[in-house]
PDB file with one MODEL, atoms N, CA, C and O in Angstrom:
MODEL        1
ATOM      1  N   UNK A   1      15.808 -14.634  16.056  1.00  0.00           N
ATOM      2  CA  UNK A   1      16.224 -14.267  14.721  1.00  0.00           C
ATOM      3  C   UNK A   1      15.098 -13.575  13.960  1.00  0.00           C
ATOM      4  O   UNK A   1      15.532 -12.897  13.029  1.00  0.00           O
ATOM      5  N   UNK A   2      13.759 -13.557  14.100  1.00  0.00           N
ATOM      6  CA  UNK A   2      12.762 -13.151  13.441  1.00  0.00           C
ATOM      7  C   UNK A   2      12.848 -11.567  14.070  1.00  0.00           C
ATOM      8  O   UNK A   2      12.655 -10.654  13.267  1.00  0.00           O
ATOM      9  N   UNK A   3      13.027 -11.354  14.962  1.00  0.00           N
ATOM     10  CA  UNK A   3      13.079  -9.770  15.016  1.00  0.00           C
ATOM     11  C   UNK A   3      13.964  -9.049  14.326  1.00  0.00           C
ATOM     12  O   UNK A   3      13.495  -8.097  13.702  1.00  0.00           O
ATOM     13  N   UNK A   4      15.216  -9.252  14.257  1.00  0.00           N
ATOM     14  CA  UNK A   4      16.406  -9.301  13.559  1.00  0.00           C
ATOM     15  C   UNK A   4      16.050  -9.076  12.186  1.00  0.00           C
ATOM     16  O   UNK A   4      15.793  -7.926  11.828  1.00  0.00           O
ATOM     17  N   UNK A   5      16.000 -10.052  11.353  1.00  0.00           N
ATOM     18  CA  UNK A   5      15.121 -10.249  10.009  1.00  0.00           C
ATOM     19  C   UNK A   5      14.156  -9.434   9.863  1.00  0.00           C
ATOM     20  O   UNK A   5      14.234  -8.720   8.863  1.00  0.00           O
ATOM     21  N   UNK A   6      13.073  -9.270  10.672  1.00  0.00           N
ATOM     22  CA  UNK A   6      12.410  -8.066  10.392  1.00  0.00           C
ATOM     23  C   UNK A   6      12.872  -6.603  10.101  1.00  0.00           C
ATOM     24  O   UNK A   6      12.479  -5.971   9.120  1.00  0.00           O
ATOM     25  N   UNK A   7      13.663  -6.162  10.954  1.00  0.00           N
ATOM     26  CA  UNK A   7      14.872  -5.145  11.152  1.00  0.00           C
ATOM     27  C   UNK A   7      15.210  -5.109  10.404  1.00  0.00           C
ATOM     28  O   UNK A   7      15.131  -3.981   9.917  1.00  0.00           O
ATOM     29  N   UNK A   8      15.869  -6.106   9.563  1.00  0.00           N
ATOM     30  CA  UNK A   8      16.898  -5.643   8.648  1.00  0.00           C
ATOM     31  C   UNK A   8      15.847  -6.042   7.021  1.00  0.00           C
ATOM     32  O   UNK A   8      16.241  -5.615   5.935  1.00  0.00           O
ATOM     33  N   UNK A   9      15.067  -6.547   7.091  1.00  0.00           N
ATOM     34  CA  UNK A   9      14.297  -6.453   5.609  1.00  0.00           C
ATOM     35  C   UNK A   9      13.719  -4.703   5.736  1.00  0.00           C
ATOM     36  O   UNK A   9      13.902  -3.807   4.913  1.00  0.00           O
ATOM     37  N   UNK A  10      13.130  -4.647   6.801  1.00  0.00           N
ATOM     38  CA  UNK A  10      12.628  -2.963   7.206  1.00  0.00           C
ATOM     39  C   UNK A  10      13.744  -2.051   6.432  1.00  0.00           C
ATOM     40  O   UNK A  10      13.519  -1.569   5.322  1.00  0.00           O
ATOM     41  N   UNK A  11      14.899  -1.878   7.098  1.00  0.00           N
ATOM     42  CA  UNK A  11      15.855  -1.039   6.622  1.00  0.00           C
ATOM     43  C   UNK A  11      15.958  -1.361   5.285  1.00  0.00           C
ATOM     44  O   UNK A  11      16.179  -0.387   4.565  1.00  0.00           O
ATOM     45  N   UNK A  12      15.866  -2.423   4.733  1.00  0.00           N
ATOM     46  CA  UNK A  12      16.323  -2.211   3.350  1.00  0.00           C
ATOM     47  C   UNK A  12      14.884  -1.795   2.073  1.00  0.00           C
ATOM     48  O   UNK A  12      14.814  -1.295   0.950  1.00  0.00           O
ATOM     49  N   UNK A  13      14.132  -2.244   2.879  1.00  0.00           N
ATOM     50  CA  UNK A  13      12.736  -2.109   2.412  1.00  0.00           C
ATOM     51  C   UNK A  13      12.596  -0.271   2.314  1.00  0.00           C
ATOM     52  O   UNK A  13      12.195   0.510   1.451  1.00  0.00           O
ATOM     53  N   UNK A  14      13.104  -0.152   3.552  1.00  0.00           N
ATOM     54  CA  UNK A  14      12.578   1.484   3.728  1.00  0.00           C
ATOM     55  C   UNK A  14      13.369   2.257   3.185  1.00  0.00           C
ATOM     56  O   UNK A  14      12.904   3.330   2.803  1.00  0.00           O
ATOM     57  N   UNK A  15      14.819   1.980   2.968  1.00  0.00           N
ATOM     58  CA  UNK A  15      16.131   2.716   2.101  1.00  0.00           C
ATOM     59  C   UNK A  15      15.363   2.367   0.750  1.00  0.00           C
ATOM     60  O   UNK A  15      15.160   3.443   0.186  1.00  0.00           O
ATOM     61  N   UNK A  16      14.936   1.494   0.120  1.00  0.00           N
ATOM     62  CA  UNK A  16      14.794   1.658  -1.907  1.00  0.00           C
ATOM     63  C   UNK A  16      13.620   2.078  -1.321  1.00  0.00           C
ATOM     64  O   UNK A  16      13.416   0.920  -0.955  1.00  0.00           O
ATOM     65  N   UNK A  17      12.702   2.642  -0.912  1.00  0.00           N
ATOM     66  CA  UNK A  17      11.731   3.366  -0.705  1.00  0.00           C
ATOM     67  C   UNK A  17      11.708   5.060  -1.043  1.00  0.00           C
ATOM     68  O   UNK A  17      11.095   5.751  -1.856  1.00  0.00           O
ATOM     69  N   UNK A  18      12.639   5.315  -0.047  1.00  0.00           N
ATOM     70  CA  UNK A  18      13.306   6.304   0.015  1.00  0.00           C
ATOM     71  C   UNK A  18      13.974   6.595  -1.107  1.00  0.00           C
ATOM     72  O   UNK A  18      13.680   7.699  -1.564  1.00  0.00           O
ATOM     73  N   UNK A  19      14.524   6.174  -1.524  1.00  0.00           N
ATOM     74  CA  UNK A  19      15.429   6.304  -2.623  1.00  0.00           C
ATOM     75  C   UNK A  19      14.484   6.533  -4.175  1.00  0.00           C
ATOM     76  O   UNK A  19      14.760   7.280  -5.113  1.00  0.00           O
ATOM     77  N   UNK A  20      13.490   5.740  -4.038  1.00  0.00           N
ATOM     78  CA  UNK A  20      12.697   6.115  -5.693  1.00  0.00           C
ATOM     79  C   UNK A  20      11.987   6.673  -5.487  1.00  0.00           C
ATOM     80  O   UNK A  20      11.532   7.226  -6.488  1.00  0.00           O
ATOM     81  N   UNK A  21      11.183   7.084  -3.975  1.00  0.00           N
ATOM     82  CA  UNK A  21      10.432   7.988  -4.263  1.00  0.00           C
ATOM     83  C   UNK A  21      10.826   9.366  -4.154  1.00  0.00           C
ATOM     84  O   UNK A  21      10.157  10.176  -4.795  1.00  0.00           O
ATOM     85  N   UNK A  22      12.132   9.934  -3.214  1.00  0.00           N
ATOM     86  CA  UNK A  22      12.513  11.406  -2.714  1.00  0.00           C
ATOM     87  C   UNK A  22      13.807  11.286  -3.227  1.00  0.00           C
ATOM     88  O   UNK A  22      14.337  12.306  -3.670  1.00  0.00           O
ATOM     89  N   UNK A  23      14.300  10.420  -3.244  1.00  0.00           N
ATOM     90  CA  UNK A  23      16.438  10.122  -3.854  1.00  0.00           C
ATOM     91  C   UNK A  23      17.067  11.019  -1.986  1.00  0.00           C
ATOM     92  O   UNK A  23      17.880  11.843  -1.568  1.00  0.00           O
ATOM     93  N   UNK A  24      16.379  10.434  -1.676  1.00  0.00           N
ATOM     94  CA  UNK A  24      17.380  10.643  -0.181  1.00  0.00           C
ATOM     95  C   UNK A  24      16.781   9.838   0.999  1.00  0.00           C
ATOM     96  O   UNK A  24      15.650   9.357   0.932  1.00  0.00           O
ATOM     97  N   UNK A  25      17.402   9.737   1.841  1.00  0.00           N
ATOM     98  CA  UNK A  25      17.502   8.505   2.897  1.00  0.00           C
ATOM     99  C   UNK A  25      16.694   9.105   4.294  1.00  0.00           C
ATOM    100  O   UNK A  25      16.767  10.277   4.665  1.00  0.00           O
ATOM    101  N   UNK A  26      16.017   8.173   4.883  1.00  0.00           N
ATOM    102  CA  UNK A  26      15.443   8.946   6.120  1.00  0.00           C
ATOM    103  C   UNK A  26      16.064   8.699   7.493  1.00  0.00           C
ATOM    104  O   UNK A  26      15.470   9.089   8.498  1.00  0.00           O
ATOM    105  N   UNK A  27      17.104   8.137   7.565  1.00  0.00           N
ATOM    106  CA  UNK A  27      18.208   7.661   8.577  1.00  0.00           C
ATOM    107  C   UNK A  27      17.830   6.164   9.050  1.00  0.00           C
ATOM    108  O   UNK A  27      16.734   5.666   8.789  1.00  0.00           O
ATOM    109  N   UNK A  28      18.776   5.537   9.723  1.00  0.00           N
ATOM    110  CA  UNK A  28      18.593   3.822  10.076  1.00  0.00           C
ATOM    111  C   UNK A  28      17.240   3.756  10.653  1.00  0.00           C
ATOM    112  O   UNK A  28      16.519   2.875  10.186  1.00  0.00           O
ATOM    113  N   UNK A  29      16.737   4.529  11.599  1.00  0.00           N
ATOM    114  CA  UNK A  29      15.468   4.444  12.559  1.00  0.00           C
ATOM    115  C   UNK A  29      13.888   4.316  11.371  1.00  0.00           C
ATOM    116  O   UNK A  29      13.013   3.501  11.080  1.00  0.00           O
ATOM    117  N   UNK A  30      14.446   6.124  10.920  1.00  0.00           N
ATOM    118  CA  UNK A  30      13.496   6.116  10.048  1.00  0.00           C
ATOM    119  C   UNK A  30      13.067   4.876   8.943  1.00  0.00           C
ATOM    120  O   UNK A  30      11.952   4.424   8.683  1.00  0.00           O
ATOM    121  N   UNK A  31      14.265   4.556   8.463  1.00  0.00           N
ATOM    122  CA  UNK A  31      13.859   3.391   6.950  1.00  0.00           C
ATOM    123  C   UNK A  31      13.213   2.204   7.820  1.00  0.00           C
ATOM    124  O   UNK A  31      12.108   1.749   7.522  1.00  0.00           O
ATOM    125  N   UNK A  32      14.029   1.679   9.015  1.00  0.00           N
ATOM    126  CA  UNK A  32      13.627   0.544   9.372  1.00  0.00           C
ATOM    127  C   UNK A  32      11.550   0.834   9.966  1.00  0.00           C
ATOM    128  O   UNK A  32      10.666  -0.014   9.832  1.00  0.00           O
ATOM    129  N   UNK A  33      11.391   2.140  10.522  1.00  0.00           N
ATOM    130  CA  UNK A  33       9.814   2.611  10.548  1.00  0.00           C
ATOM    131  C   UNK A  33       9.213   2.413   9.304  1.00  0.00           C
ATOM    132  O   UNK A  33       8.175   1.752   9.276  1.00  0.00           O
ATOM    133  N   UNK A  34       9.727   2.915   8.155  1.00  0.00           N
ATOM    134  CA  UNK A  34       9.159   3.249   7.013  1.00  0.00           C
ATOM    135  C   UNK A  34       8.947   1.567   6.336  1.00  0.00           C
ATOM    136  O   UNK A  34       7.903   1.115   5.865  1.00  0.00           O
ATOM    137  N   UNK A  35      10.005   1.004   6.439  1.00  0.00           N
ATOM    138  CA  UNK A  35      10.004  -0.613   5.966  1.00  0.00           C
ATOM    139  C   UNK A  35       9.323  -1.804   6.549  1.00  0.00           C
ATOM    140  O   UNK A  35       9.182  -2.931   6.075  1.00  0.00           O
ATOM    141  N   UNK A  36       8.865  -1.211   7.885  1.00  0.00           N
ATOM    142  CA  UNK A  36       7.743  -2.221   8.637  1.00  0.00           C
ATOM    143  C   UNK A  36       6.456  -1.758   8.560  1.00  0.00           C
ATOM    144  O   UNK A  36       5.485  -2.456   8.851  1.00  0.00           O
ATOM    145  N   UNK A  37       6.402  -0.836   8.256  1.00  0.00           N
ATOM    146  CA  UNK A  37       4.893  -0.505   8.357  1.00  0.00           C
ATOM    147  C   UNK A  37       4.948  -0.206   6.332  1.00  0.00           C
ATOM    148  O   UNK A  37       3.980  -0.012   5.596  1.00  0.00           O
ATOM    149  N   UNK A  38       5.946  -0.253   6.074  1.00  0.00           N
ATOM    150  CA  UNK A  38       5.145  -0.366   4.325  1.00  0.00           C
ATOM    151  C   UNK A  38       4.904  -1.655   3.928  1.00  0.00           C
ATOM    152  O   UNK A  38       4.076  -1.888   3.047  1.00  0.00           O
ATOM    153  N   UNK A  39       5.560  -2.563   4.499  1.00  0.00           N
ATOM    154  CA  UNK A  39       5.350  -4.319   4.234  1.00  0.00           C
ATOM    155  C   UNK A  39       4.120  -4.315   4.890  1.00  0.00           C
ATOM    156  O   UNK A  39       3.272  -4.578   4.038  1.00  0.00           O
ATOM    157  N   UNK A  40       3.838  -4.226   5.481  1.00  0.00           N
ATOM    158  CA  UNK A  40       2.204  -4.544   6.004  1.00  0.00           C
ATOM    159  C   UNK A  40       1.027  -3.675   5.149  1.00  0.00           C
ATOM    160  O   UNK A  40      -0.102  -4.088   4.880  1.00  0.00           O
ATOM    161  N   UNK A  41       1.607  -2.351   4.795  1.00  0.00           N
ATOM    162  CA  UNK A  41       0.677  -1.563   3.586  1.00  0.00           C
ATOM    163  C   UNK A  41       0.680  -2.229   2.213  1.00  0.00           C
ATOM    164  O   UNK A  41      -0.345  -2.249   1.531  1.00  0.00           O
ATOM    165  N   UNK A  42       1.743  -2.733   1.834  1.00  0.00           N
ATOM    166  CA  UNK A  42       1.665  -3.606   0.760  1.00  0.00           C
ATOM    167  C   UNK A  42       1.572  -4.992   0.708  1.00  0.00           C
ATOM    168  O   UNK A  42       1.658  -5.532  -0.395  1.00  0.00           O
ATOM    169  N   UNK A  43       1.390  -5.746   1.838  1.00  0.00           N
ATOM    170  CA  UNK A  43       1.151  -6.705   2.330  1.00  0.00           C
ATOM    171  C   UNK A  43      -0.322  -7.070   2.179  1.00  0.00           C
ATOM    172  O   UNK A  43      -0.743  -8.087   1.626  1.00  0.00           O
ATOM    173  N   UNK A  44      -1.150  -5.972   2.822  1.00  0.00           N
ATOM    174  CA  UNK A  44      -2.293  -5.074   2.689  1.00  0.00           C
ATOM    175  C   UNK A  44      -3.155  -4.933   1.290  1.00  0.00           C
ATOM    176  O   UNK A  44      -4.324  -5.272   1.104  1.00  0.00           O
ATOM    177  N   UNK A  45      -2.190  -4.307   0.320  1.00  0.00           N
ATOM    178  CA  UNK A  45      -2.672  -3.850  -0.796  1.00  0.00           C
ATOM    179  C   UNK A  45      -2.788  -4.767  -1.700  1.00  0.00           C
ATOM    180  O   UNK A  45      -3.634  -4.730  -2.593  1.00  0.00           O
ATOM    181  N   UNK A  46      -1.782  -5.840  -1.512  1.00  0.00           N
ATOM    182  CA  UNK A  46      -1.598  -6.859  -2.843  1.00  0.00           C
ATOM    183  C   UNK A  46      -2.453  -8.308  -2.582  1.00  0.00           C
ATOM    184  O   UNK A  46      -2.879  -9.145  -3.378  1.00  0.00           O
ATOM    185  N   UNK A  47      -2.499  -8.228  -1.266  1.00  0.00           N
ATOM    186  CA  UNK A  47      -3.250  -9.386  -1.091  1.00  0.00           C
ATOM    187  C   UNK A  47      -2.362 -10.825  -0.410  1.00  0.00           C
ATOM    188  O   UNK A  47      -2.667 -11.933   0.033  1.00  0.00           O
ATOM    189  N   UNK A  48      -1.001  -9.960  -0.666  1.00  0.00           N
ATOM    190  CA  UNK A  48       0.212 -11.249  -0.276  1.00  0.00           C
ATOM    191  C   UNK A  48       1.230 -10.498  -0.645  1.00  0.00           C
ATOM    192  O   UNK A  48       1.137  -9.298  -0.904  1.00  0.00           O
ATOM    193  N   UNK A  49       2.401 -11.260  -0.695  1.00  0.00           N
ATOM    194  CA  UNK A  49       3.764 -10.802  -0.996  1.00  0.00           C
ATOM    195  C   UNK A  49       4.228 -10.818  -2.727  1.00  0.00           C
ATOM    196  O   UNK A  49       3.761 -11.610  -3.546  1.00  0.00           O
ATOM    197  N   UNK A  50       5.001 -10.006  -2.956  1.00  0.00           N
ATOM    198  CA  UNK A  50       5.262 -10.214  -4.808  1.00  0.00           C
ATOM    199  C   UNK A  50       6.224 -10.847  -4.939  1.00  0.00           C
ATOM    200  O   UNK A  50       6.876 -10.359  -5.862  1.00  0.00           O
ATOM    201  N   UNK A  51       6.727 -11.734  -4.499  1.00  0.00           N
ATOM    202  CA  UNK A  51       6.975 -13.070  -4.730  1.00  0.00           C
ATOM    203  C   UNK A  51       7.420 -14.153  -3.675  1.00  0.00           C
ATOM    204  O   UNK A  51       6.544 -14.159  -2.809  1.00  0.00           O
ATOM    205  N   UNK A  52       8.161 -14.848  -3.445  1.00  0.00           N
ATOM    206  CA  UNK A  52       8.622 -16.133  -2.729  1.00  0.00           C
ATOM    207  C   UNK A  52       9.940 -15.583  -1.901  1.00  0.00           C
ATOM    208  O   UNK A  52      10.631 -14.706  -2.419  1.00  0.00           O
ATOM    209  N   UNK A  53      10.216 -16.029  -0.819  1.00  0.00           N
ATOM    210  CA  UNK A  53      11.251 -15.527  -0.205  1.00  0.00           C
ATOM    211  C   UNK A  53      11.807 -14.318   0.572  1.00  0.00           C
ATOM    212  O   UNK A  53      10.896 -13.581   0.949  1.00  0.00           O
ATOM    213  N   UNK A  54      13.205 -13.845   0.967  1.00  0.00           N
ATOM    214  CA  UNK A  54      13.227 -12.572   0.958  1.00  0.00           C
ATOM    215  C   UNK A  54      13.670 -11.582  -0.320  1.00  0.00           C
ATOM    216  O   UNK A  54      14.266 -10.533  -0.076  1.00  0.00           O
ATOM    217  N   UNK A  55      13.345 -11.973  -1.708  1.00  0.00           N
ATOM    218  CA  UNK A  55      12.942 -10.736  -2.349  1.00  0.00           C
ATOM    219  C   UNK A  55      11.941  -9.988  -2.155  1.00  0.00           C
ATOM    220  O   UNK A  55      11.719  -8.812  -1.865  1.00  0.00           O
ATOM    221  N   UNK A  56      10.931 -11.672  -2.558  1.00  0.00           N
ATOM    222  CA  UNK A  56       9.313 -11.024  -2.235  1.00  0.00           C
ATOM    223  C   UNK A  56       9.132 -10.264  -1.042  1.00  0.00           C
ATOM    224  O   UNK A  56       8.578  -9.191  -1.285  1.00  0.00           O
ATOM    225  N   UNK A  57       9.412 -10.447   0.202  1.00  0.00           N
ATOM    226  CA  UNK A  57       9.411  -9.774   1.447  1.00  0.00           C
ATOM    227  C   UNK A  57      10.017  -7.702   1.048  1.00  0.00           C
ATOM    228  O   UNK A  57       9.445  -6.635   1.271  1.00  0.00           O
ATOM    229  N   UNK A  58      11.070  -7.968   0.551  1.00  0.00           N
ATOM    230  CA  UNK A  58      12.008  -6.816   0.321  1.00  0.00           C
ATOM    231  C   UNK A  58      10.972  -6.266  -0.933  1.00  0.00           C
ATOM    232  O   UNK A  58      10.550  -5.210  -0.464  1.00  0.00           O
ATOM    233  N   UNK A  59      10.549  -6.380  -1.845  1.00  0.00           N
ATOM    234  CA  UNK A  59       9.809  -5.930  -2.774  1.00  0.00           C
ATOM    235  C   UNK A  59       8.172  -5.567  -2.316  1.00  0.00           C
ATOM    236  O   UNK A  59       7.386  -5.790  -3.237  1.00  0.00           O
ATOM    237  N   UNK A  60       7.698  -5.182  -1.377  1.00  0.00           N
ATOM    238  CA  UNK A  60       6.181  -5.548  -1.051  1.00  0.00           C
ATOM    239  C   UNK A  60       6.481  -4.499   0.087  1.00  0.00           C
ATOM    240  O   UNK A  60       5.767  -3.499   0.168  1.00  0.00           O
ATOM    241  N   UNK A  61       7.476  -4.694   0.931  1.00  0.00           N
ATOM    242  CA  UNK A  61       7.975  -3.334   1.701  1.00  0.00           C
ATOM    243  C   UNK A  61       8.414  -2.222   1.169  1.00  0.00           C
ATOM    244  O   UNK A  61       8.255  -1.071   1.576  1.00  0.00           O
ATOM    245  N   UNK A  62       9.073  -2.672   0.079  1.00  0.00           N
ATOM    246  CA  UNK A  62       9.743  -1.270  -0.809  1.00  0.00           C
ATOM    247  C   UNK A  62       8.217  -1.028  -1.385  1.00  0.00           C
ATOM    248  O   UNK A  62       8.237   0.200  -1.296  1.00  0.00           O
ATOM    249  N   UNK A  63       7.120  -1.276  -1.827  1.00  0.00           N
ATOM    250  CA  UNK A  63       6.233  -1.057  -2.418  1.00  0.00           C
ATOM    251  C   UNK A  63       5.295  -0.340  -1.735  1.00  0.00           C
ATOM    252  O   UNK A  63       4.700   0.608  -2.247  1.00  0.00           O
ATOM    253  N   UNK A  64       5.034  -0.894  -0.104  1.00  0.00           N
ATOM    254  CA  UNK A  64       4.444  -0.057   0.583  1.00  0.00           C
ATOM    255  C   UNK A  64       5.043   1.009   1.084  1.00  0.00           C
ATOM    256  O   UNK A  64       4.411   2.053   1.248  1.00  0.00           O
ATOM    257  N   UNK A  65       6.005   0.925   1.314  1.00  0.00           N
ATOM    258  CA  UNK A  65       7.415   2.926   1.802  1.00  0.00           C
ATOM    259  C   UNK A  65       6.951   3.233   0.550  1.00  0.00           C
ATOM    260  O   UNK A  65       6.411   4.300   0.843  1.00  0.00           O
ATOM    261  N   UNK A  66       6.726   3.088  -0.783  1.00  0.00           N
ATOM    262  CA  UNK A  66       6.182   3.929  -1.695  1.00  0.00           C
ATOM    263  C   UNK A  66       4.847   4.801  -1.258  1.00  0.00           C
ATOM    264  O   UNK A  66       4.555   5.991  -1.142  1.00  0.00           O
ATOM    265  N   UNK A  67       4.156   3.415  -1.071  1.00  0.00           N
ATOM    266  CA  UNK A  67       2.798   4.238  -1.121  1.00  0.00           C
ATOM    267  C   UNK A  67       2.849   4.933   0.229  1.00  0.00           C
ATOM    268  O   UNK A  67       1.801   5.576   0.284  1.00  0.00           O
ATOM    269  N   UNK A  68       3.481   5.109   1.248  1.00  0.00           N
ATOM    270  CA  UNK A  68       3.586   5.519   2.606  1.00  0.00           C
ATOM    271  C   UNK A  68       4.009   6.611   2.244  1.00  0.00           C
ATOM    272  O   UNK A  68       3.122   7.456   2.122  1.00  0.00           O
ATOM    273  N   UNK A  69       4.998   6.933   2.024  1.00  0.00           N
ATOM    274  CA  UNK A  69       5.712   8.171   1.237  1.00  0.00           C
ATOM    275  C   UNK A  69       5.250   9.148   0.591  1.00  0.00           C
ATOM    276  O   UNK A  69       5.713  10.274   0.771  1.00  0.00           O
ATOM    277  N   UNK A  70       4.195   8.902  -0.334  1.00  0.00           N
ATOM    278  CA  UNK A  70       3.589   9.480  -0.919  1.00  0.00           C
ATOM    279  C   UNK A  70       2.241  10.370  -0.103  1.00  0.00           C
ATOM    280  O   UNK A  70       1.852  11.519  -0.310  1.00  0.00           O
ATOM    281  N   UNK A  71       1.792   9.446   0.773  1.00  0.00           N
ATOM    282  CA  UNK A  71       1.161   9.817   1.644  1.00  0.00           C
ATOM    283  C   UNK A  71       1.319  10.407   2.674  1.00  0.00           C
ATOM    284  O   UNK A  71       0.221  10.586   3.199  1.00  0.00           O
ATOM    285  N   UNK A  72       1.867  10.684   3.069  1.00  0.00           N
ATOM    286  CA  UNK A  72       2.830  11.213   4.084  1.00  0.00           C
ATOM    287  C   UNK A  72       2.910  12.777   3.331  1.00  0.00           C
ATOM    288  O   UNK A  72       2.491  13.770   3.925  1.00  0.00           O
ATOM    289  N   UNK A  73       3.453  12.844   2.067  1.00  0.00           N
ATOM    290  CA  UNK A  73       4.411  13.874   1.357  1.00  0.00           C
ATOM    291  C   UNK A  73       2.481  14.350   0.990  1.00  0.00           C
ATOM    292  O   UNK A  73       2.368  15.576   0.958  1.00  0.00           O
ATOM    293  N   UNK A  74       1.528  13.828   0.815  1.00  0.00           N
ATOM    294  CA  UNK A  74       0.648  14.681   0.891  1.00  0.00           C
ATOM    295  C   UNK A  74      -0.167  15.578   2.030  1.00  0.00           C
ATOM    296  O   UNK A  74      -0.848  16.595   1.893  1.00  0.00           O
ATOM    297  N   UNK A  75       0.110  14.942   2.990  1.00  0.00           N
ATOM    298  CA  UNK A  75      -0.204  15.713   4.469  1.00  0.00           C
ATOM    299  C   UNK A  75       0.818  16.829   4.843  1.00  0.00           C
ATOM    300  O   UNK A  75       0.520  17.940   5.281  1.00  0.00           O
ATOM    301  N   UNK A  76       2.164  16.318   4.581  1.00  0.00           N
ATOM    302  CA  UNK A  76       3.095  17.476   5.098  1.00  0.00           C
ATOM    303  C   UNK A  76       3.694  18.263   3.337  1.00  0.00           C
ATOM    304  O   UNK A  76       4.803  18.768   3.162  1.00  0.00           O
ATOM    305  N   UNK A  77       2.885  18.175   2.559  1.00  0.00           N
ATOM    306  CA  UNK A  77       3.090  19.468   1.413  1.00  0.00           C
ATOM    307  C   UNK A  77       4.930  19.196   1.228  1.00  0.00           C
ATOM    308  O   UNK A  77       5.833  20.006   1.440  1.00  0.00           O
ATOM    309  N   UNK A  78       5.017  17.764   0.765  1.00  0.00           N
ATOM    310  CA  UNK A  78       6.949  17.919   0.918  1.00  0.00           C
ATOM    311  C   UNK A  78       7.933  18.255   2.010  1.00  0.00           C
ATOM    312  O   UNK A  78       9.137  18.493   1.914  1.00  0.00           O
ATOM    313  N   UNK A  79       7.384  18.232   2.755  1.00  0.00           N
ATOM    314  CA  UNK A  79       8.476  18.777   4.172  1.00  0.00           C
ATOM    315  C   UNK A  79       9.347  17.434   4.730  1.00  0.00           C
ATOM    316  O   UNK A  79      10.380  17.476   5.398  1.00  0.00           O
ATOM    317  N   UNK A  80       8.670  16.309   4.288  1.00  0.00           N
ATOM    318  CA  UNK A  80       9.161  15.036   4.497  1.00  0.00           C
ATOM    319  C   UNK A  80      10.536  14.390   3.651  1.00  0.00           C
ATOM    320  O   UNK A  80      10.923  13.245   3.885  1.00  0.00           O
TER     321      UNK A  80
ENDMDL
END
């Protein structure tokens, strides 16, 4: 079940990612990439999770697909 759960906090992590930083979606593969590796960037950044549970989990991933995003969108000049 923990892979699973990962998977699916990823996708949702990486869809409101997507969504506030570009307002468009990077497909199931992409968000669930973008939502595991931004939970660990904001995982990273904050020192812990922003809060208890799976919000906190879902909020700390959406936080790092921010900062991923952004970074990203500065190497490829928006093409992303």
């Amino acid at each position: 079940m923990g892979i699973l759960w990962t998977l699916i906090i990823g996708a949702i992590a990486g869809w409101l990612g997507a969504q506030i930083f570009k307002g468009g979606s990077l497909g199931l593969i992409g968000n669930i990439i973008v939502g595991i590796v931004g939970g660990a960037i904001g995982y990273w950044l904050l020192g812990g999770r922003l809060g208890d549970g799976v919000v906190g989990e879902i909020l700390t991933g959406t936080l790092g697909a921010i900062v991923l995003l952004a970074v990203v969108n500065l190497f490829t000049r928006g093409k992303v």
